[in-house]
C-alpha positions in Angstrom: -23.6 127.6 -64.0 -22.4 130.0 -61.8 -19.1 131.5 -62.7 -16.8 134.3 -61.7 -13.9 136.5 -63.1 -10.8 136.7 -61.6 -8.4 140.0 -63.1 -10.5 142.9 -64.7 -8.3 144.0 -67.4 -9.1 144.2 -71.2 -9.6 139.9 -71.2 -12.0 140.3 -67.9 -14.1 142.6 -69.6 -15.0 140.2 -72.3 -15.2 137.5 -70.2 -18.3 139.3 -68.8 -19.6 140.5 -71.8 -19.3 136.6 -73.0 -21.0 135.9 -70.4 -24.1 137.8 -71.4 -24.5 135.6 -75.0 -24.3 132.4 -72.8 -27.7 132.0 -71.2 -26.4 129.1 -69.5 -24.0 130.9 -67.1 -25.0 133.3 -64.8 -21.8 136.0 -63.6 -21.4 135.7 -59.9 -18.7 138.5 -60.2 -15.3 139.8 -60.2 -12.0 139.3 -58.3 -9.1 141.9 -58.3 -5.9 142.5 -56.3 -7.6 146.6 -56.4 -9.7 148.5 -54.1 -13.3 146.7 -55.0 -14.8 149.8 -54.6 -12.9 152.0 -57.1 -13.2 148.9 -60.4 -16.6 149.6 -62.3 -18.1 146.6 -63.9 -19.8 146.8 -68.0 -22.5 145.4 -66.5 -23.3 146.4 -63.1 -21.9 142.7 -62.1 -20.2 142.6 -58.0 -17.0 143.1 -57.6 -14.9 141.7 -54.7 -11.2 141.1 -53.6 -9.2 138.6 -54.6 -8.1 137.5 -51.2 -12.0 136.6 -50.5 -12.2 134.3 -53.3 -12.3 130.9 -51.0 -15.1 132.2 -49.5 -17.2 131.5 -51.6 -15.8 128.3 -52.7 -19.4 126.4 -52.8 -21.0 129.4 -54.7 -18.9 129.4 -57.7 -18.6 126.4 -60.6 -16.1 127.5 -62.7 -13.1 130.6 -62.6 -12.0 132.0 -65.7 -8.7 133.7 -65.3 -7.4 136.3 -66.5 -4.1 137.6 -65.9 -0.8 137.7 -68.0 1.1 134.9 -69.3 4.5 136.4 -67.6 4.2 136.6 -64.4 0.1 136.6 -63.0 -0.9 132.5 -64.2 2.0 130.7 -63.2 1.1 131.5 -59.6 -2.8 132.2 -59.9 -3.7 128.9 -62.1 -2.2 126.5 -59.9 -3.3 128.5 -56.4 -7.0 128.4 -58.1 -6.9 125.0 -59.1 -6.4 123.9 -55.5 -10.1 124.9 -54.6 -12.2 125.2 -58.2 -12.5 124.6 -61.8 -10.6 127.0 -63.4 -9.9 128.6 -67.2 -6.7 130.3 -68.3 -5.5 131.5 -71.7 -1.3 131.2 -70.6 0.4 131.9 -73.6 3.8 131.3 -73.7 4.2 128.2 -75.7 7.5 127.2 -75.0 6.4 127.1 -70.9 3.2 125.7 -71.8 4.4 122.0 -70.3 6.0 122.9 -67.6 2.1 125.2 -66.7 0.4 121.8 -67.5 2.1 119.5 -64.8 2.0 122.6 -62.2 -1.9 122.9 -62.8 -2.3 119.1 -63.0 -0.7 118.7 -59.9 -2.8 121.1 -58.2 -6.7 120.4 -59.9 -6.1 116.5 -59.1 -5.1 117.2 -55.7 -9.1 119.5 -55.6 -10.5 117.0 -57.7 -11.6 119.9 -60.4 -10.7 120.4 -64.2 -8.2 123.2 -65.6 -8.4 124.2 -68.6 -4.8 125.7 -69.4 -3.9 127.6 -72.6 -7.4 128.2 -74.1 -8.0 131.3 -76.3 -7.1 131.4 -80.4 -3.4 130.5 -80.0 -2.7 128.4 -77.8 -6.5 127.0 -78.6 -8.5 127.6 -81.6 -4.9 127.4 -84.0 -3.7 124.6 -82.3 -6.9 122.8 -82.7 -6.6 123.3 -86.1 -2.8 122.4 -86.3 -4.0 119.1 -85.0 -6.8 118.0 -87.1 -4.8 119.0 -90.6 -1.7 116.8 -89.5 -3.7 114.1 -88.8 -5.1 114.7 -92.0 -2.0 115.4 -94.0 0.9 113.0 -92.2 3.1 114.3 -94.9 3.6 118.0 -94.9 4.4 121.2 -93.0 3.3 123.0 -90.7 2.9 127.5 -90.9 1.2 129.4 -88.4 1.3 133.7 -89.0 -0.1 136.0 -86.5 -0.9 139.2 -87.6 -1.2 142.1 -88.0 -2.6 142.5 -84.6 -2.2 143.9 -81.1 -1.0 140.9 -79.0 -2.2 141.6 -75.4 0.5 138.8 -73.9 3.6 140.4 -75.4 2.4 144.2 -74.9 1.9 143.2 -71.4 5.2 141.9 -71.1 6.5 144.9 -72.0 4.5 147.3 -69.7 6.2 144.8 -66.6 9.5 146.3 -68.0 10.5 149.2 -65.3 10.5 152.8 -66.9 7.6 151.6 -69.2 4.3 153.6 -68.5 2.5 151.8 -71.3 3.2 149.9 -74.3 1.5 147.5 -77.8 2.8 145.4 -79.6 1.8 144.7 -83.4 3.3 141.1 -84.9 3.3 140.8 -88.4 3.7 138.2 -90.9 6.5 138.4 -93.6 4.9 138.7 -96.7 6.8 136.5 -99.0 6.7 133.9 -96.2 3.1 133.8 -96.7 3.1 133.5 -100.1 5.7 131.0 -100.6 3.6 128.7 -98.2 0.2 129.2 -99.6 1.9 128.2 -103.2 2.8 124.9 -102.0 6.3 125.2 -102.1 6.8 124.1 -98.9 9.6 126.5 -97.9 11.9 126.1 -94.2 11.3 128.9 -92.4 12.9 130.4 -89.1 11.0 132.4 -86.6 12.7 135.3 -87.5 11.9 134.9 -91.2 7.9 134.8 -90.5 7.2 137.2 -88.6 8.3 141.3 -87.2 6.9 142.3 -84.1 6.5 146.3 -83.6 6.7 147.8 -80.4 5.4 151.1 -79.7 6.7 152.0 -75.9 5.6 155.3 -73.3 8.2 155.4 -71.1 8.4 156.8 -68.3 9.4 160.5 -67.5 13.1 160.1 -67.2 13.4 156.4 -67.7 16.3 154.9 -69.6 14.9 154.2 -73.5 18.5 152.5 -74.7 18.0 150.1 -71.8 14.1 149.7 -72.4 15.0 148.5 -75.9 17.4 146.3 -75.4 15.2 144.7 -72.5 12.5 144.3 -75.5 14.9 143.2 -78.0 16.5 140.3 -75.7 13.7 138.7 -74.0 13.3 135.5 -74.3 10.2 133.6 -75.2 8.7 136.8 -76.2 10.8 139.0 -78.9 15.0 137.5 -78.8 13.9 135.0 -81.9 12.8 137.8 -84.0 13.4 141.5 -85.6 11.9 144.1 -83.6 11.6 147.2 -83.8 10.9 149.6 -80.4 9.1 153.4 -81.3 9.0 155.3 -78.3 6.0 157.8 -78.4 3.7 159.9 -76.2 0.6 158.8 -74.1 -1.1 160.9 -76.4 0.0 159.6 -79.7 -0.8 155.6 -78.2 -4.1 156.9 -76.8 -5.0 158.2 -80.8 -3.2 156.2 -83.0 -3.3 152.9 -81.2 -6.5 152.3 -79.1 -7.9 149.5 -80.7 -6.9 145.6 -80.0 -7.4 143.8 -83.6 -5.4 140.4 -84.3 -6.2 137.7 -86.3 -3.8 135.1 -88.4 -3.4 131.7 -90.3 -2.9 128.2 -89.7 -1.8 126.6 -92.8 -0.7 122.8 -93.7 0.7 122.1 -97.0 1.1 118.1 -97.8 0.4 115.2 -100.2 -1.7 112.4 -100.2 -0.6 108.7 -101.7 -0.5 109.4 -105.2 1.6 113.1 -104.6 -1.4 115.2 -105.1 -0.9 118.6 -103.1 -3.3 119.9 -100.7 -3.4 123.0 -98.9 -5.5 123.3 -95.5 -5.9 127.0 -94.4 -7.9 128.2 -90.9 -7.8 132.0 -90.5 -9.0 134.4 -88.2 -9.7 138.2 -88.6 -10.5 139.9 -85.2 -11.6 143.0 -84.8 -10.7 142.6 -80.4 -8.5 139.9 -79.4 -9.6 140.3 -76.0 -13.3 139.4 -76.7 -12.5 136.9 -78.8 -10.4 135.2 -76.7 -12.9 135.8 -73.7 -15.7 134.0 -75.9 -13.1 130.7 -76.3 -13.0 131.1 -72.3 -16.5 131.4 -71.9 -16.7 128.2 -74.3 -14.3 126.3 -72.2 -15.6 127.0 -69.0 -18.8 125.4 -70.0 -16.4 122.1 -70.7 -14.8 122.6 -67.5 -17.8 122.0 -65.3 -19.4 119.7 -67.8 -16.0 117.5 -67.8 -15.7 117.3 -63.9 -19.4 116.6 -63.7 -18.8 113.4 -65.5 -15.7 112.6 -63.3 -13.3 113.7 -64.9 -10.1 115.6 -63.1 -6.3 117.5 -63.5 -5.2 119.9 -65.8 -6.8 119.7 -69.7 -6.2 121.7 -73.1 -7.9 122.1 -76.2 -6.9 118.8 -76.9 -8.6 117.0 -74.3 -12.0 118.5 -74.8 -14.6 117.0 -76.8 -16.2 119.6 -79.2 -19.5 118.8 -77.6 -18.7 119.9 -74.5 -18.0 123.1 -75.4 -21.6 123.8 -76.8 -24.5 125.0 -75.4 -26.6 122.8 -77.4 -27.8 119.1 -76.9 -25.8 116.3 -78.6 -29.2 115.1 -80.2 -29.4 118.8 -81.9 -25.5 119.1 -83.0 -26.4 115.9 -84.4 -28.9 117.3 -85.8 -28.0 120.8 -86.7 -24.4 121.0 -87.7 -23.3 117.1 -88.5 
């Protein structure tokens, strides 16, 4: 399967190096909105614009995505859709519907399969939120991020004008965690699960008072919780915060008939969000093409994929193997 990158950020880059552990696909190369001559590729692969993309519309099977959540696949999913299957990892959960029937609209009108909202969460943690309250029908729900980088919310912060560069660190509450893992079943807010941490390069002469109370107040992204903004040198991000970890928890606390209590936990430790989440992608991709070979068409999550599809192997060997 033939497929092709479209936004060479941190996410492109381990999209391609995915790529390379999946035998299956082959990288036909990389779309960006920059000068194709000045973006170097990990592995050597081509590098086009993005503008060119449709012309080569019958060479590629599948396009994994990846922009931000904020502002790049709103329009970019939907446009892609039109002509190809397509991948995204959109990320803003309380837009995620409103993504869906814009995609949908557009992959059914192609007659190709989008993936929207794959990655670790929205994707690997919602899967998992799934499966344990089907399991448990009585009980809650916790998901904690964190401690980790999030790439969607330091992104949305670099958009911000006056920011040069920015991360973002969300953190679970302590006692929040612990209170749910004891089966106490507590009602939490959003504010009382997690901190996010912002540490912000502004701009020379840029406006930090208004910077921070631009991070503080966005919706979707940081108004729901308590944030703190630490406005520090290129230098002091460059050394102190190069690295993109992440990682988290999906727990469900419930009872079955008899009131016995039961505690389901999923976690994740990352050492780069970026490549885990390109591997989901990669994973997806393979779904994508599989899915529409077999007919089927419009906008698809996590939840619309059979776990087979996602594998490289046989269904006779995952019978096999791993039932």
């Amino acid at each position: 399967m033939k497929i092709a990158i479209a936004g060479y950020g941190n996410l492109g880059r381990g999209v391609e190096l995915s790529i390379g552990q999946n035998p299956d696909f082959e990288l036909f190369g990389v779309f960006t909105r920059r000068a194709p001559e000045t973006v170097k590729t990990v592995t050597g692969a081509k590098v086009f614009h993005i503008d060119n993309i449709l012309d080569y519309k019958d060479e590629i099977d599948v396009v994994v995505i990846c922009g931000g959540s904020a502002t790049d696949l709103p329009r970019q999913t939907p446009e892609l859709a039109e002509h190809f299957c397509v991948v995204d990892s959109f990320d803003t959960h309380a837009k995620i519907p409103e993504h869906f029937a814009a995609v949908d609209t557009a992959a059914k009108k192609s007659g190709k399969v989008a993936v929207i909202s794959a990655g670790w969460d929205p994707g690997m943690f919602s899967l998992n939120r799934l499966y344990a309250s089907c399991i448990l029908p009585e009980g809650k729900d916790y998901t904690f991020w964190g401690k980790g980088v999030s790439q969607g919310h330091s992104d949305a912060i670099r958009r911000i004008e006056g920011v040069a560069d920015a991360k973002q660190y969300t953190i679970p509450v302590e006692a929040a965690l612990d209170a749910v893992r004891s089966g106490k079943n507590p009602d939490l807010s959003t504010r009382e699960k997690h901190t996010r941490e912002c540490f912000v390069v502004a701009e020379e002469g840029a406006d930090k008072a208004c910077i921070e109370e631009e991070i503080k107040t966005m919706p979707n992204y940081f108004a729901d919780y308590d944030t703190t903004v630490h406005f520090i040198s290129k230098e002091e991000l460059a050394r102190d915060h190069s690295g993109i970890p992440h990682g988290g928890f999906v727990i469900r606390s419930g009872v079955t008939g008899s009131g016995n209590t039961h505690i389901i936990e999923y976690s994740l430790k990352l050492d780069s969000n970026p490549e885990f989440t390109a591997s989901v992608l990669v994973a997806c991709a393979r779904a994508a093409v599989r899915m529409n070979a077999d007919g089927m068409t419009g906008a698809k999550t996590v939840f619309d994929i059979a776990p087979a599809y996602l594998s490289i192997k046989s269904n006779e060997d995952l019978r096999k193997e791993m039932l």
